[in-house]
Every structure is written in structure tokens, then in C-alpha cells.
N, C-alpha and C positions, 0 to 999 in steps of 0.2 A: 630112278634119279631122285635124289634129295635137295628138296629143297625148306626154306625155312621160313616162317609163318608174314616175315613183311613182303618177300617176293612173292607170295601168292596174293596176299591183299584181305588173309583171314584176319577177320576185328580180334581187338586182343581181347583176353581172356578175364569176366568182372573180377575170378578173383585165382589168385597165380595156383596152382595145382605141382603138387611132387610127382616126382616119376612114378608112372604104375605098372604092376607088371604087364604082360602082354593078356589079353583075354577078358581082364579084370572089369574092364568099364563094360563089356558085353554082358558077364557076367551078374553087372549090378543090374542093369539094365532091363535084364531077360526076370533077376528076383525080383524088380519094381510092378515089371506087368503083372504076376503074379499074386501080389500084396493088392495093387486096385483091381484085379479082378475077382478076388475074394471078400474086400470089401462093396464091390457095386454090388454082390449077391444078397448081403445084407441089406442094403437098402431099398427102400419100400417104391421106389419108382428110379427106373435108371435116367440117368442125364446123358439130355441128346448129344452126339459126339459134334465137335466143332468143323466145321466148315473143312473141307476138305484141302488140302492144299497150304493150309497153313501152320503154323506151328504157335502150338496154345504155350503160351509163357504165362506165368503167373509170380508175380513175387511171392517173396518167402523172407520175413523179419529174420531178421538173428536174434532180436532182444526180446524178443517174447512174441506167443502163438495165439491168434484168437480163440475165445473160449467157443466150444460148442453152441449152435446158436446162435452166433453173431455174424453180419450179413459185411462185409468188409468192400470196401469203395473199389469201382473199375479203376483199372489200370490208368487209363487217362483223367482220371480226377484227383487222382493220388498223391499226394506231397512227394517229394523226391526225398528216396530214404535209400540208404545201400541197401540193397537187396541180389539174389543168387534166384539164378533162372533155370524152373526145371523143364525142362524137353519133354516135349511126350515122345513115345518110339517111335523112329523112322525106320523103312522096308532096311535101306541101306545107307552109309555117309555120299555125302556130294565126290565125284570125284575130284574136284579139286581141292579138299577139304586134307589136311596132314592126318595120318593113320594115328602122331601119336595126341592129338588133339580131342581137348573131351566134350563130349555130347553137352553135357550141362551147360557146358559155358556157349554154346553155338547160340548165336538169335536169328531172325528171321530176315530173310533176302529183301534187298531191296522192292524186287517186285512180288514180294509178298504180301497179301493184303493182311492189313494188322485188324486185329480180333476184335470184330464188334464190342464195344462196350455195353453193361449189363446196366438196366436200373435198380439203384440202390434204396434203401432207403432214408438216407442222408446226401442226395448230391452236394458235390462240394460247391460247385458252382450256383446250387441255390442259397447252401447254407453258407456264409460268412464264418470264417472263423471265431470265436468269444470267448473268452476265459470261462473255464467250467464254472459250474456254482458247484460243485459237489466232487469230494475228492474220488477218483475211480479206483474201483477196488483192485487190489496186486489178482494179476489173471494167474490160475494154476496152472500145474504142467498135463502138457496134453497125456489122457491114458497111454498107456502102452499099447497097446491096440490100433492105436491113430498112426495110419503110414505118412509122413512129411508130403506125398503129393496130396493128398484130400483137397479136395477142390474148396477155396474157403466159399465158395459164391453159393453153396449149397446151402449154405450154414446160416442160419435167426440169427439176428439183433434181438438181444434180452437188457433191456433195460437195466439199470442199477437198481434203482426207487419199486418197480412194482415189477412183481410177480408172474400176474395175470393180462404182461401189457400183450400187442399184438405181433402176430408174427408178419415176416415177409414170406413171398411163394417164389421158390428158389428160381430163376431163369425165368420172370416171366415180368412184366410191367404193372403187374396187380398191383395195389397198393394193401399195405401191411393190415390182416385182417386176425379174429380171431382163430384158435382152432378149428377147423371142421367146417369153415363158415365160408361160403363161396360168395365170392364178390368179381362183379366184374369188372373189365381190363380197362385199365386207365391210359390216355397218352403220357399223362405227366406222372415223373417216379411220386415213390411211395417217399413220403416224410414219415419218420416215427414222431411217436407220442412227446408230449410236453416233459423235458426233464429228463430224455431218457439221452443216453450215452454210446453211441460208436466207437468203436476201439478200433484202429490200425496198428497193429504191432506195436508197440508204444507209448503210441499218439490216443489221445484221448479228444474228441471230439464233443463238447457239452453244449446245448441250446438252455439256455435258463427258460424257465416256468413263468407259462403268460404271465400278466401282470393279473392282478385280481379281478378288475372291471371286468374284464374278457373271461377268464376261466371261473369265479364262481357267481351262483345265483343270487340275484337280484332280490333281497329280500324280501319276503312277501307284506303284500298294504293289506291290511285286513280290510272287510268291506265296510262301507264307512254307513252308520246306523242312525236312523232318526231320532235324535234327543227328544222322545214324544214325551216324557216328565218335564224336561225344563219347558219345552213347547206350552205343557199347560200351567204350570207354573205363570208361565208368561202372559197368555192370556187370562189367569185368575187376576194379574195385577190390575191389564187392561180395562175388563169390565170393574173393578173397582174404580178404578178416575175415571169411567167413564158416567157409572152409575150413581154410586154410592157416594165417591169425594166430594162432589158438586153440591151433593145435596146437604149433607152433615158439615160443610164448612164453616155453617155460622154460630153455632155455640156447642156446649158439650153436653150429653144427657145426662139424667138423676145419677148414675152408676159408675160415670164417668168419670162427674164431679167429685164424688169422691175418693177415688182412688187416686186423682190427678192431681189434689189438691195438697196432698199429702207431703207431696216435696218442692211445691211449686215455691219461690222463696218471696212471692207477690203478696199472695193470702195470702189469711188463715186457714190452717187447713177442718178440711169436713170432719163429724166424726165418724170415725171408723166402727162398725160395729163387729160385736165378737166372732160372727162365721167368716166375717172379708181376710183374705191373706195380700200381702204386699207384696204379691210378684210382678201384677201389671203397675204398681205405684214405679218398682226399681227399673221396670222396662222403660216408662216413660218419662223418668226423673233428668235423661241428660239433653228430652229433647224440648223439655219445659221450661229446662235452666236456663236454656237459651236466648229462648224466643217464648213469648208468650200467644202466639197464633197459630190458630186451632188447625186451619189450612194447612200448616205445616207440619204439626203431630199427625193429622189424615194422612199426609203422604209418608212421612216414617213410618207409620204403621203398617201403610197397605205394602212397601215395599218388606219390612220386616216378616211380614206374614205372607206373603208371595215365596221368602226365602225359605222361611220353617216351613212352607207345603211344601215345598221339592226336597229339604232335607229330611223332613221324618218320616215321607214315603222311600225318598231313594234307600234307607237302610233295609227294606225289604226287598231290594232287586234280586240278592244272593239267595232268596228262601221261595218267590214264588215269578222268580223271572222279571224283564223287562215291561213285558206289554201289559201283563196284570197289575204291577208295581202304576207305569201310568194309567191305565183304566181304572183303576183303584182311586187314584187320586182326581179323575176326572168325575167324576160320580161325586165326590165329596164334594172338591169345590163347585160341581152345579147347582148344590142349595142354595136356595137363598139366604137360609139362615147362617152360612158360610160366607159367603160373600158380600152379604154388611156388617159380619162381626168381624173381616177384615181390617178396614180404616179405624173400629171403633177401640176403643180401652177399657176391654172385658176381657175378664179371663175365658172364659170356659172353651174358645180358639185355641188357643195356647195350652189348656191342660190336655185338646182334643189333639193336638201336635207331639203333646211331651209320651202319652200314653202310645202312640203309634209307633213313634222312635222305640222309646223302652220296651216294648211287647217284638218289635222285632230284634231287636240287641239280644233279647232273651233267648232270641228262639236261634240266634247264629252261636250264642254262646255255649247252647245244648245243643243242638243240631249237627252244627258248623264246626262247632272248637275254637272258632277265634281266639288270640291272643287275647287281643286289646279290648273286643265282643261285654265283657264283665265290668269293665273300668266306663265303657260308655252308657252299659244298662243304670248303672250306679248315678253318674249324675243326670241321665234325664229324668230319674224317678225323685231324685232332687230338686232339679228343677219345675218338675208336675207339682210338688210339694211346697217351694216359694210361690206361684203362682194359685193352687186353690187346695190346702192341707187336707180336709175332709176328702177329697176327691184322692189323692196322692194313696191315703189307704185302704181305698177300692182297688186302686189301681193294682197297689202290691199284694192283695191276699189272693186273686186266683195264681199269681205269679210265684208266690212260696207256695202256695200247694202243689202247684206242677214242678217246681225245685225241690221238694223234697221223695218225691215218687224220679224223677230226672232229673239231673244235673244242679245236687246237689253243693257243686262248688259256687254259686251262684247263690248261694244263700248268705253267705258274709258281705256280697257286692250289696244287693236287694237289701239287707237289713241295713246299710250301711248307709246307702242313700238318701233311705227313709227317714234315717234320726238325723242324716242333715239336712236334708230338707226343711224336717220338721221341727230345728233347735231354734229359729223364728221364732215360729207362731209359740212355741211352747215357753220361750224367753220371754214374749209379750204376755202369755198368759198373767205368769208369776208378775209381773211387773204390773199388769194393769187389772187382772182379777183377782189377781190371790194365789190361783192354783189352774192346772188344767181344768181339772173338773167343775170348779167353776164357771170355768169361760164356755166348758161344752154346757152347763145348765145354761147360761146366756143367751147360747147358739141358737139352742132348742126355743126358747122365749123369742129369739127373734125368727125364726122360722117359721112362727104358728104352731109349739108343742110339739115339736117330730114324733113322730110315731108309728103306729099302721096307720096310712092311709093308702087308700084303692086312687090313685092320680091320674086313672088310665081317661079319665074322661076330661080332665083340662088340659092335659098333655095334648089330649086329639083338638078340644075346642081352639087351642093359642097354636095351633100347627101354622096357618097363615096369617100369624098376627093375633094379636098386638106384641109388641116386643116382651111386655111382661103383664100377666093376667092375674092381678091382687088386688080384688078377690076376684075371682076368675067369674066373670058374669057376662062373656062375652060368647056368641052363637057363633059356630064353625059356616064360613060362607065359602062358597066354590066348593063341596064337600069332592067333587071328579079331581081336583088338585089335588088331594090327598093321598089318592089309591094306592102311591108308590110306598106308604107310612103302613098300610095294611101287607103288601106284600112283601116288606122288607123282612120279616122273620120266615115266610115261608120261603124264601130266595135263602135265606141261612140253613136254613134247614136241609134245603134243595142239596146247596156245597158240604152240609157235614156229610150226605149220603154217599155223594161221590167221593169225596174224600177216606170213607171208610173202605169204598171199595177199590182206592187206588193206592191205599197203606201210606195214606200220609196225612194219618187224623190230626197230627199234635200242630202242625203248621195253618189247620183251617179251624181245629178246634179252641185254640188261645186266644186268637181275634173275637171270636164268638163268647166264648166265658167272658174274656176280660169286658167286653161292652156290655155285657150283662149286667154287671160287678157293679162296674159305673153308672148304669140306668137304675142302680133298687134304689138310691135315698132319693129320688127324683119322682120315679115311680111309685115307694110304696112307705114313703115316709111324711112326704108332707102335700097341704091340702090348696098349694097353688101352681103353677106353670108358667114356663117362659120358652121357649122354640129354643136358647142358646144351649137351656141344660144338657140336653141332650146330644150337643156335638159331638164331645169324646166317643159312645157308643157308635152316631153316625161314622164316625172315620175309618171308625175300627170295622166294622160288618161291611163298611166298602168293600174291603178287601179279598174276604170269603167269597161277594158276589160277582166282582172283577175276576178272580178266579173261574169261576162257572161260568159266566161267558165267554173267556178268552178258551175255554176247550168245546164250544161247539166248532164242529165242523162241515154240517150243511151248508150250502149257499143261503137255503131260504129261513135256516135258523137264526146266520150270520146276518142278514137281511132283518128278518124280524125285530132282532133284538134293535141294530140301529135304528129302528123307528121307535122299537120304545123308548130308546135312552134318547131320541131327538123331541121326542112329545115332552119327557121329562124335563126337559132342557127347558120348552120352551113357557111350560106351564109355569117352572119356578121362575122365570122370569119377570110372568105375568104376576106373580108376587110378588117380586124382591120390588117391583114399579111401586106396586099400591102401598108395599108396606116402605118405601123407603119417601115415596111424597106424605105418605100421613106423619112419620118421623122427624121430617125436616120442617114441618109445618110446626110443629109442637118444639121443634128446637128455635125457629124464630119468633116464637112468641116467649121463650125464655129471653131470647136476647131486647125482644123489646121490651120486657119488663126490667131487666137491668140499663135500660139505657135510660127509662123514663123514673126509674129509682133513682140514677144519676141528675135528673131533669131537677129533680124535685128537691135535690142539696146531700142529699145518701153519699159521704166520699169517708174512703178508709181512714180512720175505722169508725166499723158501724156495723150493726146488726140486722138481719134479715129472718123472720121467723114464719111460720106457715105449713101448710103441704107441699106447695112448690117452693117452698123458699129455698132448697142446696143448692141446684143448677144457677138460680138468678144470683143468688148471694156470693156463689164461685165469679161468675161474669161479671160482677158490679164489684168487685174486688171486696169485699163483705165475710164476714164472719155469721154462721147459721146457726141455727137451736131451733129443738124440739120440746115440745112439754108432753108428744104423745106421739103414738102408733110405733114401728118397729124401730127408730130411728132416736128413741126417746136419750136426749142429753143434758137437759137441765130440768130445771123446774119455774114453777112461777116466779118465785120471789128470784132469781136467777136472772130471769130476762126484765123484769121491774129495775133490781138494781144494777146493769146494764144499759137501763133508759136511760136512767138518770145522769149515764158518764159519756154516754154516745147516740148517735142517731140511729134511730132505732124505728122496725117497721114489720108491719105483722100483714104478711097476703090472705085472701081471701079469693076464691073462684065466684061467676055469676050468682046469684041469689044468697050468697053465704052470709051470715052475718058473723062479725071477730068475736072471741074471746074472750070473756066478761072480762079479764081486766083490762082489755084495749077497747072498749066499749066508747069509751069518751076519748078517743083516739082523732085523731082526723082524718077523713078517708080522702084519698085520692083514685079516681080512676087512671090505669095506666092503658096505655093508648095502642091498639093494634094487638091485644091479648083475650078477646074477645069474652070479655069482661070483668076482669082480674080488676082489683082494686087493693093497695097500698092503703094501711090500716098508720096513717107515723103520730110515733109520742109527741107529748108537748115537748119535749127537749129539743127537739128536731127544728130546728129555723124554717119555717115557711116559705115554701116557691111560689114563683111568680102563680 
């Protein structure tokens, strides 16, 4: 009996089917078992068969196939897309099912259980839909090879973006791992990778790419390092206000005077004699111009020279590291004779500053290659050069000798410097001697004759004082303060050793030359001493000896050595005391001899002549003159026709008697100068 597909109550059919011949659908049927049975042989692990009893449907796109590799959404998570249901084989049809009715189209009985859903690696239900960020590539056609039932749920998700992203493990709840790589079962599906794309027939499925907070690394902090140079820096300015400023605030000394006087626009200024160069006058000309109080130049100073130790050691960080760079400069500034020529306006601070900079510019510009390295060596040998010119060509000859054997290109910066530096002092020559050569005969005249002389034993006697020893007749006291003065070349020496045998002579050996360089016209030229001369070479040989201790590595060597540097520490201190009260003793007896010059009717303009007469004559706003010793600027009849147009005054120390022609002078004792006496002409008006 025939009947037709509504009286039975069979669902109609997804998609309408032509008539077939008879046989034909068994026929496909029986070829399809045969195609996945010869494909599951191929595959490396068979898939468990489904659930007995029911009927595995699987869609199937019309509009395109997922590629190989991609892991396609259950059934129940699926967008509703038309799709064609393939049957797996049944023993036989239902019999109430129409003989001419096709298997393909059959689905599963109401009380059929429907087929576990599989986890994916994209649930739809976790993932929201989103606009792609990335357009998905056109999928090709599946091989020939590929039967149309291929189970896609067997099948990886591959990414667009990456290659090596991970797989899913087909029919199981894993979550997506690499190759080979066993990972265990998760409850919750597997999500793919950031950016990667599921494909349903289609449907393209995109998650955009965390945001950046989330997905890349946190840039790294570098660890944050002790500024142990500005540190001392810091503390060199410290113990000047604390030690030094207090004491030098009440007038300026002999050497001071002079150079300060120079642009002060109050005076007259001192005269200058032929070896002085005008680099400390241009340093302190804009803080004189302003203010006439000494307190105030003290603090410009000691802040000024606080600055230049941190800058002209920091240029050596790149050649011998950080912590030598500061132990280097710690060692310097523990001198005492470093830490009162702080606040003071001398040069020889400032040439010891300019020679450390340029010696290490030199050595990055050979070394290193720096661009800029040659352009900076150039003006600090410049600036070495306005501040004390004799010294500037110390500085530069072990420095073209080592430029011409190395880094040769540093020989036009070097020569370059030098002649501006030196077009000053050479302008002045012509202008107020004549010639260089003259002004160097002058030099020499005021020097005491330069020549050979052996200095090695005022150099030692004036180590702790007096500021300056001419003629040097003063006995070395506390000789155990000194020790560090004896063992500082054998500490040099120490560093050339290692240094030869760590192949990096040229960076411990140029420190050393050049403070050599610097110490001969000091040492072995002239026949008196001062503790400042010798700062350049001190700055410099720091550094070789900061080196050698920054490479022990015993505890009890590391140990050792800070006691010596703490003993060192504390002995210059115990000088920089004595010698900085005997200083400031001798500075307010200048100011009280300018104050009782003023007592006595002395007001600009006026004259002041003597051995101490610069310093008072600077302080009492006064104009000075020599008729002798290194300082010589006029003559007799000079200062006679002087008297006669201004008040005029000739010092005298205890027991001295004046100058035959101030002879019939009238003396005055000046009061708190312990026993200074004011020699004034009759021109001069009479004080009370």
C-alpha cells in the first residue's frame, strides 16, 4: 500500500531531491562506507564511534569547506546557516519510513538523544560576537582526497597571524596546546590564541588582540644607582660653609687681591704681575660687579667649585667606571689644600679641574671615538689656559705626544685650544711688555730666576702650611700628617703595574704623565712652595689610585684600605683647622688695618704702600705701589709725586722702621694688627 510522505508524518525533506533510480541511494551509501573506511586507516588514531542509538548529523556549508586544521563550533552553538545532513549508515530504514525517500535527508527521532556537544575552541556562548580586525583569508578547495563526510570536529584551528600558534586535541576537553605537548583536561573549553580566527563555512569569527597593557611587557626600570659623585660633590660644598666660609669672610688675601681687583669697578685695581693669567679675575668679575661683599664671593665660589669637581671628574665615568670616577674625586677633595682653595680666588683649583676634564676628553676621544669627545678636549685646554697659561702648556705636551703615536685626529682640537687659550696672555704680552719673550724674562724675574732647582724640600716643608712659603723658612710640623705625600707615587706606580698587566696602560698611564708634566716647573724650577701648586698633579694621580682600590677584592683588604682613607680623612682635617684659623687671623688683621687707615682720614683716592699694603689698600678702597720685592710697580719719585696730590701711607710690621723717604712721615699705630704701624705723608690731614 502506498502511501505519501504527510500521511506518514515523515519531516520534509532540507533540500527537495529528483527522482533516483532504484538501488542508487544504497549504492552511494555502501561507496561512502568505503571512502571513511579507508580514510580512518590513514589516520594516526581512530575516533571513538558515537553513542549508539543515535544518528551523528553534522552540517555541511555549501559556501565553503573548513581548511584542514580548523576545529569548527558544536552543533548547538552554531549560527543558523542552511546546511545538508549527512547520515551515518543504518542496519536498515524505519519501517515506516517511504522506500522512495533519502537517507541524507532523514534526522533523528524525537526520542532520540541528540549528540553530545564537543568543546571547541572558541565557544560561542563564551565568545561574543565582534567585528574582525583582520580580513580572513579566501579558504581553498578541499584536496581531492577529502571524502565530504570527514568529521570536521577532528580537524585544528590554525590561526591567520601565526604559524606556530597551538593546537586543539580533537574530541576531548583539553585546552589548545602545542605539538607533542601533553596537557591536562580542563572542565572549561579551550579558547584559542589572541587574534586568531575560527572559520564556520563562511562565517568568520575574529577576537581582536588584548589591548597592550595586558599583552606586552612592562618595561623594564633599570636599578636605580647611588649618585656617589654628586653625593661628594655635595658634601665637598658642605664642609666648605662649614669650615672654610666662616673663617675667610672678613677680607681677601694678598693673591686674592689681586686678581679681584682687577675688574672690581670700586678700586683701583692691583698690579698684575707678568706670570698671573686673568682667568680667576673673568671668573669673579660678575660677582664683584655686583655686590662688593666678600661673604658673598665665598659662597659663589665654593658653590662654583663644588660644580667643576662633579663635572671634571664625571667626564671620566665612561674610561674608568663609576665608583673610581667617585673615589677618585673623593680622595681629592679630602685635602685640605683642596678644600680651602674652594671658597678662595686662586687659580691653581681651577687649572686642577680644567687638566682632569681635558685629560679625560682626550682619552674618550682616542679610546672611545666620541663625536663631540675632541670639540670638548679643545675648550677645556682653553679654559686651563685663561685661568693659569704657563700651566695650560704642561698640560698639552704629554697630550700631543700621546696624540701623535694615537689618535692623531686630536692634534688640530689640542693645538687649537691652546692658541685660544693663550691669545690673552699673548695679546697682553705685546701690549704691556713688548713681546712674549719679554714677558716670559719678567716671569722668570718674578719667580726668583726659574731654573733648575731641587723644590723637593719646600714642597715637603709648606705640605701643612703656610699657604705660601717665600722664602721658605718654615719647619715641616706633624711630619705623621704627611705619610700620604710619600706614598702617593708609590700608589702610582702600584696602578701602572696593574694596569700593564690588565692591557689598559694608556687610561692609568696619562693621568700619571700628565701630573708629572704639571709638577716639573713647581718642582724643579723654582726655589719656593705653596701646597695650592700642586693641586693639578694631586687630582690627576687620584684617579690611577681610585682605580687600585676599587679592584681589591678581599674583605680585609677592602677593610684595610677604609681605614686608611678614614685616617687620611681625618688628619687633613686636623689641618685644614690650624691652617684655616691661622688664615683667617692674618685676614682680620688686614681688615683692621683698613678700617683704622679709614679712622685716620685714608678715603678714595689714596695710596697705600708697604709689604702688606695690596690686601689693606684693596679693603680701604685705595690704590697700592711697590718700590720693591716681586711685586715692584713704581719707584720712589712715583710714590713722593702721589703724596703730594693724595693721601698717602707707607705700612710698616713691629720693630720695622719706613723708608728713608717716609722717614719724617708720621706714624700711626693701627689698632688690633699686632703691631702694624701707618707711616702718612704730610699731605694727609691729621686724625683725631
Amino acid at each position: 500500500m502506498t502511501t505519501n510522505d504527510t500521511q506518514l508524518g515523515t519531516p520534509e525533506p532540507a533540500r527537495p531531491q529528483g527522482p533516483k533510480a532504484p538501488g542508487a541511494k544504497r549504492d552511494r551509501a555502501t561507496e561512502g562506507r568505503g571512502r571513511r573506511a579507508d580514510q580512518n586507516r590513514r589516520r594516526p588514531a581512530p575516533r571513538p564511534d558515537p553513542q549508539p542509538g543515535t544518528a551523528a548529523t553534522t552540517a555541511r556549508p555549501e559556501a565553503s569547506r573548513p581548511e584542514p586544521g580548523a576545529t569548527a563550533l558544536p552543533w548547538a552553538e552554531r549560527p543558523s546557516t542552511p546546511s545538508l545532513t549527512t547520515p551515518r549508515p543504518h542496519p536498515a530504514p524505519p519501517p515506516d519510513t517511504h522506500p522512495d525517500t533519502d537517507p541524507a535527508t532523514t534526522t533523528a527521532q524525537p526520542d532520540t538523544d541528540p549528540p553530545k556537544p564537543r568543546a571547541t575552541a572558541l565557544p560561542w556562548a563564551e565568545h561574543p560576537f565582534t567585528p574582525s580586525l583582520t580580513t580572513p583569508r579566501p579558504h581553498p578547495a578541499p584536496p581531492p582526497d577529502t571524502h565530504p563526510d570527514t568529521d570536521p570536529a577532528t580537524t585544528t584551528a590554525q590561526p591567520d597571524t601565526d604559524t606556530a600558534a597551538t593546537t586543539a586535541q580533537p574530541g576531548s576537553d583539553m585546552p589548545a596546546t602545542a605539538p607533542g605537548r601533553h596537557t591536562e583536561p580542563s572542565p572549561r573549553a579551550a579558547t584559542a590564541a589572541p587574534g586568531a580566527t575560527a572559520r564556520t563555512g563562511a562565517t568568520a569569527i575574529s577576537h581582536p588582540p588584548s589591548s597592550p597593557a595586558t599583552t606586552s611587557d612592562a618595561p623594564e626600570r633599570r636599578p636605580r644607582t647611588t649618585p656617589w659623585l654628586a653625593l661628594v660633590a655635595v658634601v665637598y660644598a658642605l664642609v666648605q660653609f662649614v669650615l672654610v666660609v666662616p673663617a675667610f669672610a672678613h677680607a681677601l688675601g694678598w693673591d686674592e687681591a689681586v686678581y679681584v681687583s682687577q675688574y672690581d669697578p670700586r678700586v683701583p685695581a692691583a698690579f698684575f704681575s707678568a706670570p698671573r693669567s686673568r682667568g680667576i679675575s673673568f671668573l669673579t668679575a660678575p660677582f664683584i660687579a655686583v655686590t662688593p661683599s666678600v661673604p658673598v664671593l665665598r659662597i659663589a665660589l665654593t658653590l662654583l667649585s663644588s660644580a667643576a669637581l662633579y663635572a671634571a671628574f664625571r667626564v671620566w665615568r665612561p674610561v674608568v667606571g663609576a665608583r673610581t670616577t667617585a673615589l677618585a674625586a673623593l680622595l681629592f677633595a679630602g685635602l685640605w689644600i683642596t678644600q680651602i682653595s674652594g671658597p678662595q680666588a686662586m687659580p691653581n683649583l681651577w687649572v686642577a679641574f680644567g687638566s682632569v676634564a681635558a685629560t679625560g676628553w682626550f682619552l674618550r676621544a682616542v679610546i672611545r671615538r666620541e663625536p663631540h669627545a675632541n670639540r670638548w678636549l679643545a675648550g677645556c685646554v682653553a679654559v686651563t689656559a685663561l685661568f693659569r697659561a704657563p700651566d695650560a702648556v704642561w698640560l698639552a705636551l704629554p697630550l700631543i705626544a700621546t696624540a701623535l703615536f694615537r689618535g692623531r685626529r686630536t692634534l688640530p682640537y689640542l693645538v687649537g685650544g691652546l692658541v685660544t687659550g693663550l691669545a690673552q696672555w699673548v695679546a697682553e704680552a705685546y701690549i704691556r711688555f713688548g713681546s712674549v719673550q719679554e714677558r716670559l724674562h719678567v716671569s722668570s724675574a718674578t719667580e726668583g730666576d726659574m731654573g733648575l732647582h731641587l723644590n723637593f724640600d719646600n714642597a715637603w716643608s709648606s705640605l701643612n702650611g703656610p699657604l705660601l712659603c717665600r722664602p721658605c723658612t718654615a719647619t715641616l710640623h706633624s711630619p705623621g700628617l704627611t705619610l700620604w705625600w710619600l706614598a702617593l707615587p708609590v700608589l702610582a706606580a702600584a696602578a701602572l703595574a696593574y694596569a700593564v698587566r690588565e692591557r689598559r696602560l694608556l687610561a692609568t698611564a696619562l693621568p700619571v704623565a700628565v701630573a708629572a708634566a704639571l709638577a716639573v716647573p713647581y718642582l724643579l724650577m723654582i726655589d719656593y712652595s705653596a701646597p695650592r701648586f700642586l693641586l693639578p698633579a694631586y687630582a690627576l694621580l687620584a684617579l690611577p689610585v681610585a682605580s687600585l682600590v676599587t679592584r681589591l677584592t678581599s674583605r680585609r683588604a677592602l677593610v684595610l684600605a677604609g681605614l686608611i682613607v678614614a685616617a687620611q680623612f681625618a688628619s687633613q682635617a686636623t689641618v685644614l683647622t690650624e691652617v684655616t684659623a691661622a688664615t683667617a687671623t692674618t685676614n682680620q688683621r688686614y681688615r683692621a688695618a683698613a678700617d683704622s687707615l679709614r679712622t685716620l682720614g685714608l678715603r678714595p683716592p689714596c695710596l697705600v704702600s708697604g709689604p702688606r699694603a695690596l690686601p689693606i689698600a684693596y679693603d680701604a678702597g685705595c690704590a697700592s705701589a711697590q718700590i720693591d720685592g716681586n711685586n715692584v710697580s713704581t719707584t720712589v719719585a712715583g710714590i713722593l709725586g702721589r703724596a703730594a696730590k693724595v693721601p698717602t701711607a707707607v705700612l710698616t710690621e713691629k720693630g720695622q722702621r719706613p723708608p728713608h723717604y717716609a722717614r719724617d712721615w708720621t706714624p700711626y699705630p693701627l689698632h688690633h694688627t699686632r703691631g702694624w704701624t701707618a707711616w702718612l705723608a704730610p699731605a694727609v690731614p691729621q686724625g683725631p
